[in-house]
C-alpha positions as CSV (number, residue, x, y, z in Angstrom):
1,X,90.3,103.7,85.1
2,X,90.2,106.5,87.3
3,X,90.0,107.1,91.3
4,X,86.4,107.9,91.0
5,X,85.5,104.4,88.4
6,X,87.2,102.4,91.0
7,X,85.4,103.3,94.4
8,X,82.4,103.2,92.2
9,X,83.4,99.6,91.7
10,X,84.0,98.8,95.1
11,X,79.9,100.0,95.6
12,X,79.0,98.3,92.7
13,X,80.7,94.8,93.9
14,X,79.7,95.2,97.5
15,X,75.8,95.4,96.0
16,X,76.6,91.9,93.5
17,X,78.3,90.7,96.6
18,X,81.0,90.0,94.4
19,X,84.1,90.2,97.0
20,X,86.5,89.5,94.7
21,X,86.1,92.6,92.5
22,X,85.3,94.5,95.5
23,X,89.2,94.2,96.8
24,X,90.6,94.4,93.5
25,X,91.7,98.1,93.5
26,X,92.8,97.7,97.3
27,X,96.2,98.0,98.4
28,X,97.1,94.7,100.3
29,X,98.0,96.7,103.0
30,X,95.2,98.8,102.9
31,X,93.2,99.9,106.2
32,X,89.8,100.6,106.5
33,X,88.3,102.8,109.1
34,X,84.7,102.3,110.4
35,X,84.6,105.9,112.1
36,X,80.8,105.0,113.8
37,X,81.6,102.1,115.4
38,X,85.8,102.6,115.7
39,X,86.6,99.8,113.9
40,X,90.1,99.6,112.0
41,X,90.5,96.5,109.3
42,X,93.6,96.1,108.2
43,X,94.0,94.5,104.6
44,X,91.5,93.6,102.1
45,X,90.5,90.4,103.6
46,X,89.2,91.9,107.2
47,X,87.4,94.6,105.0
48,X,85.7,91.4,103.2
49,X,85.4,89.8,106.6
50,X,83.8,92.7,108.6
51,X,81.1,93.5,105.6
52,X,80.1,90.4,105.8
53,X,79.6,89.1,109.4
54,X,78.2,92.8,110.3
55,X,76.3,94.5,107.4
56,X,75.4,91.7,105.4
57,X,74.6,89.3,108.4
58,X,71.9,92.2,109.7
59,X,71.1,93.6,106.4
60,X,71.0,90.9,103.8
61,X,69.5,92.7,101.2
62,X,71.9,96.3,101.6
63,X,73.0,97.9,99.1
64,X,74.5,101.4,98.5
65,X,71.9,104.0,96.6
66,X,72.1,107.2,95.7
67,X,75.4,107.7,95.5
68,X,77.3,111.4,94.6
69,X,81.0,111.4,94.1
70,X,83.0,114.0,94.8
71,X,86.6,113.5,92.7
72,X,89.3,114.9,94.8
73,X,92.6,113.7,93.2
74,X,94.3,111.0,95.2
75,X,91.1,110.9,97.7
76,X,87.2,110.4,96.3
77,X,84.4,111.2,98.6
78,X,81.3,109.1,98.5
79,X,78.3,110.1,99.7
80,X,75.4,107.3,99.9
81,X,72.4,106.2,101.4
82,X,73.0,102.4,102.9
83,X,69.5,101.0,102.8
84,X,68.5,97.6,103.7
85,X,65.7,94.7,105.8
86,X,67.4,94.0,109.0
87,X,66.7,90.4,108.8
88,X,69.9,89.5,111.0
89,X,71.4,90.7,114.3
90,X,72.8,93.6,114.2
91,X,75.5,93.2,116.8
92,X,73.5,92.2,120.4
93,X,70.9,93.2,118.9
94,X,68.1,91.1,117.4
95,X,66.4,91.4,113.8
96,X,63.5,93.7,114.1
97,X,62.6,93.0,110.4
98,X,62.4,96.9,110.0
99,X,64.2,98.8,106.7
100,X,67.3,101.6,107.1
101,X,67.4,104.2,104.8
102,X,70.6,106.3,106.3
103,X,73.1,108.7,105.1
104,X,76.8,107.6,104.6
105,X,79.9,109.1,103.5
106,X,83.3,107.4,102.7
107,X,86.5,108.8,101.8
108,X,88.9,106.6,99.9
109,X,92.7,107.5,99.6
110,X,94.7,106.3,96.3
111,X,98.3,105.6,95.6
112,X,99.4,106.9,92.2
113,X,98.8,103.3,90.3
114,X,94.8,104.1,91.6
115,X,94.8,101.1,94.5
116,X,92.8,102.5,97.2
117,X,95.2,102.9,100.4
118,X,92.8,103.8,103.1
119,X,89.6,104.5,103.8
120,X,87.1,105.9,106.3
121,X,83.0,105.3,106.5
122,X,81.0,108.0,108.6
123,X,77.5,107.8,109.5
124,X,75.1,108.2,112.1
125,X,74.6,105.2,114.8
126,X,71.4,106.5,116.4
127,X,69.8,107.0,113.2
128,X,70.2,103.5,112.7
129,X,69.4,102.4,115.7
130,X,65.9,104.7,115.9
131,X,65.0,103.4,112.7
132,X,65.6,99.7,113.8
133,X,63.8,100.4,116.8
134,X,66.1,99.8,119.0
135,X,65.8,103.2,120.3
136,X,63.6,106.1,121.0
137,X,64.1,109.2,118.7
138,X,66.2,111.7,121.0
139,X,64.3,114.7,122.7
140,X,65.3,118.0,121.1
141,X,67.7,120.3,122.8
């Protein structure tokens, strides 16, 4: 299986909810990089851990759609739209029953026997949080 089939695994698990496939082509050592919110997981289990008392707590039906790959040898870039029905807190924040529809890109890094050694996630915070309604759309500069 290549670089590419296996992060498109990891999306494909995270959307089952099927954890166990999901960390199968990670590194136990791995780390994990959520660039928005500058949070480092260290392992497959606190990747497992975070998706599922953040994203899937506040978004119980997100998934990854529309997703490109970008096959750059020993790195694949990812780029998605998360989507989901916040039906959960969201951090502090309360459920606002609204839907997210939001650009994402993630870069995973592979060892030469294809087990994904790091990764980073990159998206926008305030488009989020506008479309929650948690916040006003920003005035333009």
């Amino acid at each position: 299986m290549s670089n590419l089939d296996n992060h498109r695994t990891v999306h494909e698990a995270f959307n089952r909810r099927d954890w166990t496939a999901l960390v199968q082509n990670f590194a136990s050592d791995a780390e994990y990089t959520d660039q928005a919110r500058g949070v480092v997981l260290k392992g497959p289990q606190e990747l497992v851990d975070y998706l599922m008392s953040n994203w899937v707590t506040a978004f119980s039906d997100s998934a990854v759609a529309e997703v490109g790959y970008i096959d750059g040898g020993d790195h694949v870039v990812a780029h998605f739209t998360g989507t989901g029905t916040n039906d959960g807190a969201f951090g502090p924040m309360p459920r606002t029953t609204r839907r997210i529809y939001t650009p994402f890109c993630e870069i995973m890094r592979f060892n030469a026997v294809g087990q994904i050694i790091s990764g980073c996630l990159y998206y926008d915070q305030v488009t989020i949080l506008v479309q929650l309604g948690h916040m006003e759309v920003p005035p333009e500069a």
